[in-house]
N, C-alpha and C positions, 0 to 999 in steps of 0.2 A: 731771281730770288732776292738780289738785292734791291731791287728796284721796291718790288712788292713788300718789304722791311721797311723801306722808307715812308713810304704808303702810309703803314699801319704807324710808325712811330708817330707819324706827323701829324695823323688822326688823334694820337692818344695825345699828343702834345693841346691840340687844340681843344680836347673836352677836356685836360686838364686845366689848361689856363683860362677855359669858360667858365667852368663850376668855381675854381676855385677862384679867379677874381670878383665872381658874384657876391662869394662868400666872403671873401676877405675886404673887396675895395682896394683901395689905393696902398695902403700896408697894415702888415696884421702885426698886433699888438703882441710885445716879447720877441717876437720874431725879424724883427729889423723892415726891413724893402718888401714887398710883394712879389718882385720880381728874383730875389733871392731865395725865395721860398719855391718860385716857380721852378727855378734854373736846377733846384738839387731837386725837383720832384719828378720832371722832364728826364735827367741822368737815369733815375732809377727805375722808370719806367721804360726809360730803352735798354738798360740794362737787364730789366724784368723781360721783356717781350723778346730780345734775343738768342738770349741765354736759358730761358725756362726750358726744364726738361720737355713739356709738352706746348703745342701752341694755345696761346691766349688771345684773346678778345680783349682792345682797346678801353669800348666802356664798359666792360666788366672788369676788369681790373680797377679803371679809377673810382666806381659805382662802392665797388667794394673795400677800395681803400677809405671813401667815402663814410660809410659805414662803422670801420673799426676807431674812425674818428670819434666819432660822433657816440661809441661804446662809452666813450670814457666820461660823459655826462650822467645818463640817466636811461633805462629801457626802451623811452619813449619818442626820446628824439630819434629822427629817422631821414634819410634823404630816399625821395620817391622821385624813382627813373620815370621816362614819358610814358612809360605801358601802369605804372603804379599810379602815379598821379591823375592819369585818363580815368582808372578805375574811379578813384575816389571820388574825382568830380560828378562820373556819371552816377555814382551807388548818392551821393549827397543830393543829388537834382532830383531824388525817389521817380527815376525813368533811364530806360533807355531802347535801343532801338533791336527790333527782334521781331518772335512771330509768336509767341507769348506761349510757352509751355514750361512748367515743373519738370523736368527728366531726371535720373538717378539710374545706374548699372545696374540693373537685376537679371541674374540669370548668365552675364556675359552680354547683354544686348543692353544698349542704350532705348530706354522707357520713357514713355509717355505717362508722368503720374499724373496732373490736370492740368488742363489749360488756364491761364490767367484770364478772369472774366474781363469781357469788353476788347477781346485783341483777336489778332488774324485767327489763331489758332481755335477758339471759342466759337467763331464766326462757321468755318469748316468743319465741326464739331468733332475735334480732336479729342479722344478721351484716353483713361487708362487700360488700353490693351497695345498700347503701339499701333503705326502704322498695320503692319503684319498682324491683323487679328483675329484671336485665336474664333473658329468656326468660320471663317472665311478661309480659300484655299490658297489667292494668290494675294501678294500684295497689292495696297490700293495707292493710286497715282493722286493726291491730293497737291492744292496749286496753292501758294500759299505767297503774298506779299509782305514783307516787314513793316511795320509802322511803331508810334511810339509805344513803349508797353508802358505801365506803371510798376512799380516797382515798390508797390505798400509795405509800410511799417508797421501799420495795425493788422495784423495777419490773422487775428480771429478777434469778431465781438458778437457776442449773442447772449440771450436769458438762460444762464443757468436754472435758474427757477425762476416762477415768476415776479419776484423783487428782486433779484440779483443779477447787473450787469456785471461779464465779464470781456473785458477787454485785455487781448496780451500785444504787448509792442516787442516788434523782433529788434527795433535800432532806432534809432534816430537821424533822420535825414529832414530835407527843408518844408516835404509835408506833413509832416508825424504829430504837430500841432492843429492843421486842419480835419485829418484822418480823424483824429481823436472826437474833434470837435461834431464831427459827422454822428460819429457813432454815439456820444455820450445821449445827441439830441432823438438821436433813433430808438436807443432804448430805453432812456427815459420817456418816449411816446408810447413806449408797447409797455410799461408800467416798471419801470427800475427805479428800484429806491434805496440801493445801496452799490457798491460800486468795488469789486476783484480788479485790481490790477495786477495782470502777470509781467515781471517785468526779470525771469528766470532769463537766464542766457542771454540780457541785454547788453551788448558791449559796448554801448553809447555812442556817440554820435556829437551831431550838431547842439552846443547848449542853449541856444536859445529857442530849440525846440523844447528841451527840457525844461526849461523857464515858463514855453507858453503851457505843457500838461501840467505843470507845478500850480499856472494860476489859475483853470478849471476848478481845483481842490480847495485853494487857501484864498483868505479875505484879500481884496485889493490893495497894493502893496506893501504888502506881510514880504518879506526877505526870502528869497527863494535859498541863494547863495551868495559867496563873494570869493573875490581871488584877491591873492597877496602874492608877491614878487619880488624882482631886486627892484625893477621902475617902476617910476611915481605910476604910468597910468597902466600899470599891471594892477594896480589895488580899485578893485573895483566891486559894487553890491549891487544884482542883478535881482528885481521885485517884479511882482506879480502884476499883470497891467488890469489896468482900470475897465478894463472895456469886454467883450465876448464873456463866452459860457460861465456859468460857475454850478458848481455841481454838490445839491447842498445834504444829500444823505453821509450816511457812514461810507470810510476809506478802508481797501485792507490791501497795502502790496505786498506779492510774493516776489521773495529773493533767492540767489542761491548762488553758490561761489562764481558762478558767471556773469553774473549781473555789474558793471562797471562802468566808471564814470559818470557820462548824464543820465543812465539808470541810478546811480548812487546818487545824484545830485536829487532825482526826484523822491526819492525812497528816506532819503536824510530829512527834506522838506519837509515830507508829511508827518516823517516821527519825530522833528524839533517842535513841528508848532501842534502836537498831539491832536493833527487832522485824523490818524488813524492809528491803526496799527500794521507793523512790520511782520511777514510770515514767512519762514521758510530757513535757510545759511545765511551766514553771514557772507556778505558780500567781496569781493574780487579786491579792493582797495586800491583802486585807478583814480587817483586825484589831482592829475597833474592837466595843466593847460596847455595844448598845444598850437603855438602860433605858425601858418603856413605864410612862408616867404616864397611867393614864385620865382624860378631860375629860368626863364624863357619856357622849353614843355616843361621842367620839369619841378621839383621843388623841393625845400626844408620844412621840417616841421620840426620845430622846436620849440622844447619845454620852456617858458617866459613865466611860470605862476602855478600855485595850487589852489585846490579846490576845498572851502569850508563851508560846513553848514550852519545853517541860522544860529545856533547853540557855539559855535565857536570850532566844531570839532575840523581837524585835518582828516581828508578820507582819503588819503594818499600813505601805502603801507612801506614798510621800509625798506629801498630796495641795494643795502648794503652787498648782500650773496644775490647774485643776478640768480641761479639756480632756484636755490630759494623762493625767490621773485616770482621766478615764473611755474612754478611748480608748487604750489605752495600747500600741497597738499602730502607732499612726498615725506614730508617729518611724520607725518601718521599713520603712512604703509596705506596709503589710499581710503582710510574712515571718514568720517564727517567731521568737516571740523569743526572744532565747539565752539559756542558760543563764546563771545573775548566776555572775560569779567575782569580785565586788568588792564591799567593805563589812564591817563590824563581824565577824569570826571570833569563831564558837563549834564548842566540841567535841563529841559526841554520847556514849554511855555507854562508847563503845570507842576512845573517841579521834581519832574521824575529825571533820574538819573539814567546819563549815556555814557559812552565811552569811547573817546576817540583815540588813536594812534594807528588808524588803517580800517577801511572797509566800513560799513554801516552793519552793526549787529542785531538782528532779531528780536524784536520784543518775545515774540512765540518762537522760539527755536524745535524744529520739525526737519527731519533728516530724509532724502529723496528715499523713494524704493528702489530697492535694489531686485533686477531679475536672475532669477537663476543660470548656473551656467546652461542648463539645457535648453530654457526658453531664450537665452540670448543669441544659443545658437542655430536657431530655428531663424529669429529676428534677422540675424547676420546673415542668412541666406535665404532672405527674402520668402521665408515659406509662406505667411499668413500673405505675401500681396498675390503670390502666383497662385495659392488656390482661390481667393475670391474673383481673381482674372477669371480664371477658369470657372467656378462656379455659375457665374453670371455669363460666360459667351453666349449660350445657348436659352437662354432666358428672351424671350418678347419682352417682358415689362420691367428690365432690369430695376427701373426706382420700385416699384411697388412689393418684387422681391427682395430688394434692402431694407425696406422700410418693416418689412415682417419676418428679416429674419432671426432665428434664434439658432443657438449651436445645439439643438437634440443631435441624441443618439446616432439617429443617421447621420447627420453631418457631420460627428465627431470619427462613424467610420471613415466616411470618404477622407477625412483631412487626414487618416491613420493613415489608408491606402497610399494618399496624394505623399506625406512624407517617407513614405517603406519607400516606393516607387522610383523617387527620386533620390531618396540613401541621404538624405538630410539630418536623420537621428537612427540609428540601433535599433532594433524595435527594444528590446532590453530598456534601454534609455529611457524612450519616446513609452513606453508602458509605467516605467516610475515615478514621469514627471505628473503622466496622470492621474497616477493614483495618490500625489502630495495634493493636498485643496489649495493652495497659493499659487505652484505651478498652472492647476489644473484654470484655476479663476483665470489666470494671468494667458494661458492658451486662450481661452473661449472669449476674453474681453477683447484682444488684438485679432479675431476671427471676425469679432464683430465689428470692431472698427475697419478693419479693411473691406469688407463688405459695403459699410457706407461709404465708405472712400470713392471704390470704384463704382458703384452705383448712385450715391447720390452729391457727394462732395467731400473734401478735405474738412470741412469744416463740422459735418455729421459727424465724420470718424474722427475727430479732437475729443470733441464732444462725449464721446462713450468714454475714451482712454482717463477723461479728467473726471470722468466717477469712482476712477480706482485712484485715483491720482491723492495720494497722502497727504500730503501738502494740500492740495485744493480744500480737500475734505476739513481738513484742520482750520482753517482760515473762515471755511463757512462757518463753524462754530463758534467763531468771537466777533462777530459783527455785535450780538449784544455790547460786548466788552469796548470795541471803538467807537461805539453810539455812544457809550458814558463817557469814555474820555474827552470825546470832540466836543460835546457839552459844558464837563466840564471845564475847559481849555478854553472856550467862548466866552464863559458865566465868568473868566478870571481878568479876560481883558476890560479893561478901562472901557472902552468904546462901545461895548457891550452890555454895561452898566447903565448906560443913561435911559 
């Protein structure tokens, strides 16, 4: 036992004095020697690993001392162990390596929802029933090799109607500037002359991916953003390049309390230099920059700057009450929260007024829908995917049955039968949600998209959902209103003029 003590101390000794001489160098400032720092940190961690009521883990104890460090900065700085850091690299490289399938728990079984086009799994024609599928008896032996997958950031772009591209970016990684570029030229081939960005639940990424969608939208070097810091080359103004796409109809991004950082950085762009308009919540308010220091695997990311838009504004909110911080919706018992009309005024390229001290605020402020508890517990257990599994097993032409289906009568009994059966909802329940028209809409809209789902693609079944979709809907309606202003805004520049 003592041997195996020594073991572990020596361990923990040695990724103490690894991380932390990476960290600190030769001596850390306030603190006298490095090695005095080391010699009382070493005591306490033998002291800890001995003496704790339960046994601990070397690097998890220093990982997490690590951590409480590093609290007393700011939310954002972080030390990323080698399993964290691996992550990030790979989710940043937009790839990695696998046999390319969507999965999600439904039912208690690990699901097949679609294959990633272009990968092993697509190849084998893996679709949404699982392996084990239903109207086959046994299961099927499918042989499948890993290779690279993609791991795209533009996760749906198509003609909402026939002048309107919609494009939603789920993140920003190092292709999400090409991605874009791809689709902006696709659709503006198949006749887009206006331009939805969804950019809902975007929790940002790489900015200089964000730089390159910023300059699709605005004139060649027009100010996307800049950082400010304690160092000199923390201050820096990052513009729009001279070269590739530019995209010259009307702008309209949608936002909503998820949408953060290089989502905020491109959503501030377009509403400082009044390329469009803003739709949706007010945004997340992640404005801070974070610099990655490698530590051999592993690494620091740490806060060095924040993030302003062209107008001057900070989108970085204040994160005094970490709770607060990170919840920041708990002051209002879970409502929407409102539009900011308070704090620091700034003006935008035509003179309208913004408002900075956290988050990028809505021009058009439009609040998500909300589902009822019944249909959310229908959603939560997977009802709408497992009866269009079912629906469609026993179909020959599954696409041409998606593509013509509707929720009649009949279908609305089966799905009755399909949730009694499975004890999903009360029929009491499952009878009243029917009989409100918003539930009822909101049942038959998620029938029908998960029909296209599993019959013809994820990207069908988006497609249906964002016709009920509030926000979308809303946003289609002031494309007139950002064609004026982006006009206007043009007709005010100098350059414009001549």
């Amino acid at each position: 036992m003592r041997v195996s003590t020594r073991i572990v101390l020596s361990a923990a000794v040695i990724i103490a004095g690894a991380l932390a001489g990476a960290l600190a160098g030769p001596t850390v400032e306030g603190l006298g020697q490095a090695d005095e720092f080391l010699r009382r940190y070493s005591q306490l961690l033998r002291i800890l690993i001995e003496k704790a009521p339960q046994p601990v883990e070397p690097d998890e104890v220093v990982y997490s001392s690590l951590d409480g460090m590093l609290e007393l900065l700011d939310p954002h700085s972080n030390f990323l162990p080698p399993s964290g850091f691996a992550q990030i690299r790979e989710r940043q490289q937009g790839s990695f390596h696998g046999v390319g399938v969507q999965i999600s728990l439904r039912g208690g079984r690990v699901t097949i929802i679609s294959p990633i086009e272009g990968t092993p799994a697509a190849r084998v024609g893996l679709r949404a029933i699982t392996i084990l599928r239903p109207g086959i008896d046994r299961p099927m032996d499918i042989s499948l090799q890993r290779a690279r997958v993609p791991t795209d950031s533009v996760r749906y772009a198509f003609l909402l109607d026939p002048q309107t591209a919609y494009i939603r970016i789920s993140d920003f990684t190092r292709t999400t500037g090409n991605e874009v570029n791809r689709a902006l030229d696709r659709l503006t081939g198949e006749g887009a002359t206006r331009l939805l960005l969804d950019l809902r639940d975007n929790p940002g990424g790489i900015v200089d991916s964000a730089v390159a969608v910023s300059g699709f939208l605005i004139d060649p070097g027009q100010l996307v953003f800049s950082t400010k810091g304690r160092t000199a080359d923390s201050f820096q103004d990052y513009r729009a390049s001279r070269d590739g796409h530019h995209f010259p109809g009307p702008v309209i991004v949608l936002m909503n309390r998820g949408s953060a950082s290089a989502a905020e950085i491109v959503a501030g762009c377009v509403q400082d230099h009044d390329r469009g308009l803003v739709v949706g919540e007010t945004s997340f308010g992640k404005g801070v920059v974070q610099t990655i220091y490698p530590l051999r695997d592993s690494a620091l990311a740490l806060t060095t700057a924040k993030y302003y838009t062209p107008s001057g504004r900070c989108i970085q909110r204040d994160f005094d009450s970490f709770f607060a911080y990170v919840n920041p919706d708990g002051e209002n018992n879970g409502a929407p929260v409102p539009p900011q009309d308070q704090g620091p005024v700034f003006f935008t390229d035509s003179g309208r007024k913004v408002f900075g001290g956290g988050g990028i605020t809505p021009d058009v402020h439009t609040a998500a829908g909300v589902y009822s508890e019944s249909v959310a517990r229908l959603l939560g257990q997977a009802a709408f995917f497992h009866f269009a599994v079912g629906y469609l097993a026993d179909k020959p032409d599954k696409e041409s049955v998606a593509r013509s289906f509707a929720p009649t009568p009949e279908v609305m009994k089966l799905f009755k039968d399909k949730v009694l059966a499975q004890k999903w909802l009360p029929e009491a329940e499952l009878d009243a949600a029917l009989a409100k028209a918003d539930d009822r809409q909101d049942i038959e809209l998620n029938l029908q998209a998960e029909i296209a789902n599993a019959g013809l693609s994820l990207g069908d079944g988006y497609r249906i959902l964002l016709q009920n979709d509030g926000q979308t809907q809303e946003a289609l309606k002031r494309f007139p209103e950002a064609a004026q202003l982006f006009e206007k805004a043009r007709a005010s520049r100098p350059q414009d003029r001549r």
